[in-house]
C-alpha positions, -999 to +999 in steps of 0.1 A: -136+084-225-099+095-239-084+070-264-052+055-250-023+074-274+007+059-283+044+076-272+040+097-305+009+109-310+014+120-272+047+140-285+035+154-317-001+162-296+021+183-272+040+197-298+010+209-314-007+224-281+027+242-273+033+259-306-003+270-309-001+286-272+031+304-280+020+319-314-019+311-320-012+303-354-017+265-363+011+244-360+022+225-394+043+196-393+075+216-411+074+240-382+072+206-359+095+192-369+123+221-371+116+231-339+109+202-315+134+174-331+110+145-324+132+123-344+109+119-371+105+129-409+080+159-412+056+130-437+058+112-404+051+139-382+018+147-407+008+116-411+004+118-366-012+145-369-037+136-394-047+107-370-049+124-342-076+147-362-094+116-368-095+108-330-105+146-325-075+159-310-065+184-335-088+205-358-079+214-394-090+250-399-101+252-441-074+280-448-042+266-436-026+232-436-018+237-398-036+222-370-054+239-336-059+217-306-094+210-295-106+210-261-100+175-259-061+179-267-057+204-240-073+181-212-046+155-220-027+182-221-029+192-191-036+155-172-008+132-190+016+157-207+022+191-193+046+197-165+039+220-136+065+256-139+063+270-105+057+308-103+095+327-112+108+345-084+098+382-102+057+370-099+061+359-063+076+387-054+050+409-078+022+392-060+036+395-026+043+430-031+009+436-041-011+422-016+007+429+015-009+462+015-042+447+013-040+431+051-073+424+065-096+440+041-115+411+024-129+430-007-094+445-013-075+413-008-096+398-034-094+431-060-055+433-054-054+396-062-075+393-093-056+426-102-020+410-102-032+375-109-045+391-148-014+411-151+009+386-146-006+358-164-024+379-193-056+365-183-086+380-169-083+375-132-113+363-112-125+355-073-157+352-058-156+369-015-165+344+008-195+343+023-197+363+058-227+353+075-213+332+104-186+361+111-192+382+143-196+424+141-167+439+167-175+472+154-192+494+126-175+532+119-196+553+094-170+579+074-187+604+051-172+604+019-195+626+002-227+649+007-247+619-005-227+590+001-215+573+038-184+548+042-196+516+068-163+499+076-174+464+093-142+455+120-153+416+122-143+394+143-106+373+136-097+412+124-114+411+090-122+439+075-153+448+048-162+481+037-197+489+017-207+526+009-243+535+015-265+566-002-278+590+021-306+615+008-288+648+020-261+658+038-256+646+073-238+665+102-208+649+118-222+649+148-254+625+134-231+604+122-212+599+150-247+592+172-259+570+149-226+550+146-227+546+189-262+537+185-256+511+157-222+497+181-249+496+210-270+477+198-251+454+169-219+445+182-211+408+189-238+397+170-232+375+136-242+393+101-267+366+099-280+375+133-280+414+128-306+407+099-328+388+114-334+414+148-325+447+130-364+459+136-363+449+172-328+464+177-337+495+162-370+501+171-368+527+201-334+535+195-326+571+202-302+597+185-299+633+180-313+641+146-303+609+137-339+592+129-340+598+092-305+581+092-311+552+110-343+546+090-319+538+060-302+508+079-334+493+084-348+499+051-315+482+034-308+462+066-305+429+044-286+445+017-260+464+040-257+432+067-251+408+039-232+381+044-238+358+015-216+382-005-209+359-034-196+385-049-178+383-084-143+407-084-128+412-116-094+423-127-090+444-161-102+428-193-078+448-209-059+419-208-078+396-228-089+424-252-049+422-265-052+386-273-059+375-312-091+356-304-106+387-296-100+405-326-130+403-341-159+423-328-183+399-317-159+381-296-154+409-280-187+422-276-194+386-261-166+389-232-178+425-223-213+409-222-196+383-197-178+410-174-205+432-173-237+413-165-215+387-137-241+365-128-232+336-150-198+343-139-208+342-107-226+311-108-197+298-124-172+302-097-198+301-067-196+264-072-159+259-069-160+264-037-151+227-027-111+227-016-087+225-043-077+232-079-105+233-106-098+235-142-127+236-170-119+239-205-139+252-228-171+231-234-167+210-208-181+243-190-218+237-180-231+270-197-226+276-235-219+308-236-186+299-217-174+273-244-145+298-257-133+299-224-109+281-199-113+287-157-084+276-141-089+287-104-086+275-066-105+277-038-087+296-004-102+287+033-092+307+066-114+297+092-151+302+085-142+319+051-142+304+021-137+313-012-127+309-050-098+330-073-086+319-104-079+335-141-104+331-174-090+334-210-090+316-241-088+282-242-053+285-256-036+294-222+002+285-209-016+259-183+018+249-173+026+282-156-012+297-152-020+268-128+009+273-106+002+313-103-036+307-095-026+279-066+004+304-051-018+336-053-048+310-032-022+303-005-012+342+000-049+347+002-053+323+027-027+337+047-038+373+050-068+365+055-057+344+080 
């Protein structure tokens, strides 16, 4: 339950939040003063502070005078006091830009937009692909990349595209790849993902092409894997981005976000229950799993169609909320519409 401030702690709170975002250093009530002209003597100003510390607001780190907002302060923050900055006419056109060239593709829509989404707000961009399972198969092409390694491009229906690569043991002629891929077209298309699981075996079973046994045998090995459609997958911009920021200077902190990016699962988690329509904003411990208590998610969730899905930013707590949450909320909407 938040206290009811008065019209000054609500000022000198917001002054505090502000200054910290812009410089990370904690704000003292000198610098306040000079710089926000609340109209008050810096022994007033302090005096706010200190009782907003009491209320547990602010937090008083032992080596400076200044103060650091708590989690609490940037939840009023951003509910009572913050006002919205829409997205500058350079990132809309940065974002637009971007993922135009993405049409159709879902796993690139959702890489190009967690891309640009951490460049332009300094963040680490995340999104989670929407679950396919409902979505009919037009058609499958198999492309070989590699000696080992085949390209499946899934045309679904509403002209979605997904692409998954999948290990062969040796190289495969042309030829067996094309058989197999009229074989698999034969006997898949206009079935759902979901569907295609459950009969693969059947499907399959007396299904004929030249040389191309030993080939087909690997989509019903990995049938569940390759015909997934509960992707949940977690996509991931560069954590370059948060590595430059001061609260992960220190090596632990670091190690702990790498730990994050690299083993996604409680990211996953994390952002696989956003999925309900709308803007979602957790800040720091109000996150359900501890090890995300340094961190803020600000994302929203996109819907087109049957699809739906989650792309936001993570950072530090001490985030510019103002113009974060209008970037995250645009880049949902251009989702929406190329995926559309």
């Amino acid at each position: 339950m938040m206290d009811q401030l008065s019209e000054r702690e609500l000022r000198v709170l917001q002054a505090v939040v502000q200054t910290y975002i812009e410089t990370a250093e904690p704000a003292g009530s000198q610098t306040i003063a000079r710089r926000f002209g609340l109209g008050v003597s810096p022994a007033t100003i302090r005096s706010t502070m200190s009782e907003l510390e009491d209320k547990g607001y602010l937090f008083h780190p032992h080596t400076s005078a200044g103060r650091i907002p708590t989690d609490r302060a940037y939840r009023v923050y951003v509910n009572e006091i913050m006002r919205l900055a829409p997205p500058s006419d350079e990132a809309r056109h940065a974002l637009h830009e971007h993922l135009l060239g993405a049409r159709s593709a879902v796993d690139e829509v959702l890489r190009r937009a967690a891309q640009v989404l951490g460049v332009l707000t300094q963040e680490l961009g995340v999104a989670v692909a929407p679950a396919l399972d409902e979505m009919v198969l037009e058609r499958l092409e198999l492309v070989s990349v590699s000696t080992e390694r085949l390209l499946l491009v899934f045309n679904l229906r509403s002209g979605l595209v997904r692409t998954i690569f999948v290990e062969v043991p040796a190289r495969v002629r042309p030829a067996t790849v094309q058989d197999v891929s009229r074989v698999l077209n034969e006997r898949l298309s206009g079935h759902t993902l979901q569907q295609i699981r459950a009969t693969l075996p059947e499907r399959l079973r007396d299904a004929a092409a030249d040389g191309g046994r030993e080939l087909l045998n690997i989509f019903l090995a990995e049938g569940e894997e390759i015909f997934s459609g509960e992707q949940d997958t977690v996509v991931l911009g560069s954590a370059q981005m948060l590595a430059d920021q001061p609260e992960f200077a220190s090596n632990a902190r670091m190690r702990d976000l790498l730990r994050l990016t690299e083993g996604r699962d409680l990211l996953k988690q994390a952002l696989a229950s956003r999925r309900q329509t709308g803007l979602s904003i957790t800040i720091g411990a109000e996150n359900p799993d501890a090890r995300l208590t340094e961190f803020t998610l600000v994302t929203a969730s996109y819907e087109a169609g049957d699809l739906k899905g989650v792309i936001g930013v993570m950072g530090p707590t001490r985030m510019p909320y103002d113009k974060i949450i209008g970037l995250v909320e645009h880049t949902s909407r251009l989702v929406e519409d190329l995926l559309e």
